[in-house]
N, C-alpha and C positions, 0 to 999 in steps of 0.2 A: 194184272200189273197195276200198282199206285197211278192213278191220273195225277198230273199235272196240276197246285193249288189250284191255279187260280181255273179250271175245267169242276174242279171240286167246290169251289165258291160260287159258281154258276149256278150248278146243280142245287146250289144249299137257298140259295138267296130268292128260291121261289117261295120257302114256307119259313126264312130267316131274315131278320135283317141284321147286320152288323153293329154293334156298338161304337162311337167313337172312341179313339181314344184321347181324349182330352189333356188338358194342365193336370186338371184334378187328380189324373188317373197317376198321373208321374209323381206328384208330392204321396199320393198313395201307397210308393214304392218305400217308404217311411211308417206306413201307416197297421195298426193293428190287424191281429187276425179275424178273417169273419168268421161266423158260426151258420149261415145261412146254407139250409143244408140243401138248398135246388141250387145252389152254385156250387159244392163243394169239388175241391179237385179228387182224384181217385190215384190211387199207386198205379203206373203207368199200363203195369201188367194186369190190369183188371179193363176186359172192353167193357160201353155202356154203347148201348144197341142206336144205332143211328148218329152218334159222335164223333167225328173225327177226332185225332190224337196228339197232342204237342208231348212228346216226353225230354224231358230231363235226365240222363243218364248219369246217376256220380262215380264214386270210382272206388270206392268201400265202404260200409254198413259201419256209420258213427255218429255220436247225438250233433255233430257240428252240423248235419242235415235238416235235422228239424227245424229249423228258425229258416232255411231255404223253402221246406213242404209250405212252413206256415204264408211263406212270401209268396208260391204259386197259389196255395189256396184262396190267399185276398184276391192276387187280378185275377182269378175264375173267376169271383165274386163282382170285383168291382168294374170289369171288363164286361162283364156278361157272356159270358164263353158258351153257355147252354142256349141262352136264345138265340147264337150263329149257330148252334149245330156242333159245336166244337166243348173239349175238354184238358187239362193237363194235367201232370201226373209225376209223380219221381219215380226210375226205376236203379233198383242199387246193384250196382254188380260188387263180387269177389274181391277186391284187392286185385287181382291177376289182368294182365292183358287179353289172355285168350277168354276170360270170362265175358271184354268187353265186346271184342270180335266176334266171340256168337250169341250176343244179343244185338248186335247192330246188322249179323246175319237174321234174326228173325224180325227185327224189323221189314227190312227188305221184302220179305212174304206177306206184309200183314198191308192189308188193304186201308186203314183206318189212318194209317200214322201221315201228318202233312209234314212233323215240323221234328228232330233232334234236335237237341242240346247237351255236350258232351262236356264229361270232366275226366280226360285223358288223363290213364294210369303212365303213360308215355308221352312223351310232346313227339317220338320220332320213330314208332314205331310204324313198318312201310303198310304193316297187313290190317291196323286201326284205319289207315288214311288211308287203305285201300277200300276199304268196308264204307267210310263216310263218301268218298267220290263215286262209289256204287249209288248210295243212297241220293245221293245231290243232282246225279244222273238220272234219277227216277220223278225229279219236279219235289223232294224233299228239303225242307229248309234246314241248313247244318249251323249251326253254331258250338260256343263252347264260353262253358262258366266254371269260374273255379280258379282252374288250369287249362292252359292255351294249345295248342300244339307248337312246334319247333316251327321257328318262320318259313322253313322253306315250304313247309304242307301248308301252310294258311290260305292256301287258295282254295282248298276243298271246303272251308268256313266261308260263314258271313262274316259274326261278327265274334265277338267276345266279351262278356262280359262278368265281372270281376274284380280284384283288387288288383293293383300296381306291383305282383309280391316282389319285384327287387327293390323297389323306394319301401316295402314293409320290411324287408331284412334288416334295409337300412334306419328307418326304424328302431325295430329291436336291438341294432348294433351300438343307437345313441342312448337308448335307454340304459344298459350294458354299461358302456365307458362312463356316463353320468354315475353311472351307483359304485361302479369300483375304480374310481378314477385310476386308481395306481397299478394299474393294467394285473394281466394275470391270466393263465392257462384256462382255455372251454373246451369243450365238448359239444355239438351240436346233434340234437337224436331226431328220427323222422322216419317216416314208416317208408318209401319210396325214393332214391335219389334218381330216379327214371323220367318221374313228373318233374314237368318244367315250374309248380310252383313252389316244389322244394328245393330245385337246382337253385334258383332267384334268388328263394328266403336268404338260403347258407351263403351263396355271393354274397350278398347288401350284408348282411351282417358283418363279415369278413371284412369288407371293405369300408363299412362304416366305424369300427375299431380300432382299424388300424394296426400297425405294426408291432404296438405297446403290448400286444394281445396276443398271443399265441396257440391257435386251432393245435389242439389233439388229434381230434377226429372225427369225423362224423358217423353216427351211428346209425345202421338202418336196421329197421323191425321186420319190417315186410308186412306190416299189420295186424303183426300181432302182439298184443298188449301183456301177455308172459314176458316174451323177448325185450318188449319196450321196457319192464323194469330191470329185465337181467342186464342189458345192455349201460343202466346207470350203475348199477351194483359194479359192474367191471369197470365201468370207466373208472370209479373210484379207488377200487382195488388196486388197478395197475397204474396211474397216477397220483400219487399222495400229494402233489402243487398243483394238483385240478383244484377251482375257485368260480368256476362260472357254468352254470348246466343252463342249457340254451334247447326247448322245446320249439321244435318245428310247428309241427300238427299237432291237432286239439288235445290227443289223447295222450302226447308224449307230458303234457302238466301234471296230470295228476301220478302218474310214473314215476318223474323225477322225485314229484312228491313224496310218493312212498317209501321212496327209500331213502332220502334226506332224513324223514321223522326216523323210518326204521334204526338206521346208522347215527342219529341224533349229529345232525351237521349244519344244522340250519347257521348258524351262526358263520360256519365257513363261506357257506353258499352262498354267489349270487345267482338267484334264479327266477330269467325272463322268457318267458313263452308267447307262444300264438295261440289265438282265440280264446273262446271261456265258455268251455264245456260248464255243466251246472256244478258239478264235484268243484271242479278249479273254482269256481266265485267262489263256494264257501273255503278252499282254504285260500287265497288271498285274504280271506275275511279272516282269518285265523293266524293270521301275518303268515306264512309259510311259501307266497311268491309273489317276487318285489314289482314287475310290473307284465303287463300283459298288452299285447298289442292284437285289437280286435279286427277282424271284418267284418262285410255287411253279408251275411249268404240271405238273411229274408229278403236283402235289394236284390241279390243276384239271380233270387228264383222268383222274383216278382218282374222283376225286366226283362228277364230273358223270355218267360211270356208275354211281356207287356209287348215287345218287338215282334217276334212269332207272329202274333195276332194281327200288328199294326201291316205288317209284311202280308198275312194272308187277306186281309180286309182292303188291302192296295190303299193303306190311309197314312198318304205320304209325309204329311204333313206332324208327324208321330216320329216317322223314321229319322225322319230333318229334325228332331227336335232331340231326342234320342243321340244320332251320331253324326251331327251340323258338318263334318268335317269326312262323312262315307268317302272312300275314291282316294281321299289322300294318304300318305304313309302314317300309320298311327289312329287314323279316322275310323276303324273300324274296330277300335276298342273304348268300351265303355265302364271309368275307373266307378266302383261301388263306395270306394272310402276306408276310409279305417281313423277305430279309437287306440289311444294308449290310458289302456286302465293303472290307477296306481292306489296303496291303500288309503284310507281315510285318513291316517296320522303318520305320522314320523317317515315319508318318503324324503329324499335327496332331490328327487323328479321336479322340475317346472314344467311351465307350460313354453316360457322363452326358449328353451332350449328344441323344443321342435318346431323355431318359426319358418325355419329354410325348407319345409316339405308342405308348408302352405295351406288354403283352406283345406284341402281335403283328409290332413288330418287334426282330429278333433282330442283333445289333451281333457280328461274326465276323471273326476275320483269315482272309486270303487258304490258307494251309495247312490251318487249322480247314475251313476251305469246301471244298476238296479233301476233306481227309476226307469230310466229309459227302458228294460227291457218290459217291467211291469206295467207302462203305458201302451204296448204293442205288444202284450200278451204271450211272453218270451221266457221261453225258462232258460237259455241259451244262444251263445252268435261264435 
């Protein structure tokens, strides 16, 4: 049976001493990827002999991860996770629930693991948030990045951390009415309506629009990137006053992409998506999508170990700085941020127009974004 962290930090802090985690350590959560390969993180499903385990669990196999790996591999690095005796790791399930269910069953067997972090294919599925309140029963710390679970299970979590995705729908919804002021029929496509960060997206969007604006439908893949384009090819087909193709998830951009260019529509389209897979920068580069609203997944998987750690090291004074507001309603989530990419010329797009969602979102041309990712060593966010 998993002891109890802090029986496990006991045992460790004879021939380890913990790191703190500092100021530094949190501006960090901004900061480039290391290369230092005696800190490097490992894929969650690879033990290292004498390390305990923080994993990260996402919820399907897509490059919007990477820039998450690159965020746990710094606080390895800049935490010091190998001199506690500790490591973190990302492990990818299926697309599927039951994929996620029995890998959070094999956690449960494995002696190594102190800490999950989950990106629920479900926010309300009973036999997920049966499997984590198993785990959290065992002295394991539960969290969730990404995507939340449904309120009523957030007892089985700590904490969350993440973007706001219904202030991101809303978001993309203002982006949207900004570019086609003279409203017009969408479609919104996404690989999951099950996950509560897609439920949020299509909300905020919806309601950020407005009435002017008339939802189709929303489109689900199930994750798979065939379907994701056959799914705009039809939308088109069967509405000829469709005018706005609206990407959920990373993968749904360059999808829509395809078959915009294939069907030569570009002109009709307007088309706003989430995140910026590497393919999507280059074709926003190539005008082909009018704006993009990013997150931060290297904050998400940098935090969410940076807290793990702070939690297992009992270095309170991290957690207080982290989630100043634990205990209260709301308190135990921690927003990552979000950019709205647009191209370098001829956008409709201001920055005024997103003043009412406040510092945490950051209004940036397509070059500037570049920058930013090639300063922190990013092919992708």
């Amino acid at each position: 049976m998993l002891r109890k962290p802090t029986v496990v930090l006991s045992l460790l802090m004879g021939s380890f001493l913990f790191a703190g985690c500092t100021d530094s350590g949190s501006k960090a959560s901004t900061a480039g990827k290391s290369t230092s390969p005696a800190n490097a993180s490992v894929e969650s499903t690879g033990k290292v002999a004498g390390l305990k385990r923080i994993v990260l669990l996402n919820n399907t196999d897509s490059p919007f991860w990477d820039a998450a790996r690159a965020g746990i591999s710094k606080a390895v690095a800049d935490l010091k996770l190998v001199e506690a005796g500790l490591t973190a790791g990302m492990d990818t399930n299926d697309g599927t629930d039951q994929g996620q269910i029995e890998k959070l069953r094999q956690y449960g067997t494995q002696s190594d693991i102190v800490a999950v972090v989950i990106s629920p294919t479900s926010a309300s599925n009973p036999a997920v948030a049966d499997e984590l309140k198993k785990l959290k029963a065992k002295g394991i710390i539960i969290g969730c990045f990404d995507s939340d679970l449904d309120e009523k299970l957030r007892s089985y979590r700590e904490f969350y951390v993440g973007t706001d995705n219904e202030k991101g729908g809303k978001v993309l919804g203002t982006a949207a009415k900004n570019l086609k002021i003279d409203g017009g029929e969408y479609v919104q496509f996404v690989g999951l309506d099950s996950q509560l960060n897609a439920i949020q997206r299509m909300d905020g969007f919806t309601a950020a629009v407005g009435s002017k604006y008339k939802q189709i439908a929303r489109r689900i893949d199930d994750t798979d990137r065939q379907r994701a384009r056959d799914n705009v090819r039809q939308s088109i087909d069967q509405n000829p006053n469709l005018s706005i193709l609206v990407g959920i998830w990373s993968y749904n951009a360059p999808a829509i992409v395809d078959v915009v260019k294939e069907r030569k529509l570009r002109e009709k389209m307007t088309i706003v998506t989430f995140d910026a897979e590497q393919l999507a920068i280059q074709q926003m580069g190539d005008g082909m999508i009018d704006a993009m609203v990013v997150q931060n997944p290297f904050g998400m998987g940098y935090d969410s170990v940076r807290y793990c750690f702070a939690k297992l090291g009992k270095d309170d004074k991290t957690v207080k700085e982290m989630f100043p507001n634990m205990g209260t309603p709301g308190g135990d989530i921690l927003d990552t941020g979000l950019k709205v990419v647009i191209p370098d010329t001829g956008s409709a797009l201001k920055a005024e127009m997103f003043t009412e969602f406040g510092t945490g979102v950051e209004f940036i041309s397509m070059s500037k974004f570049q920058e930013w990712l090639k300063k922190y060593g990013l092919t992708s966010s």
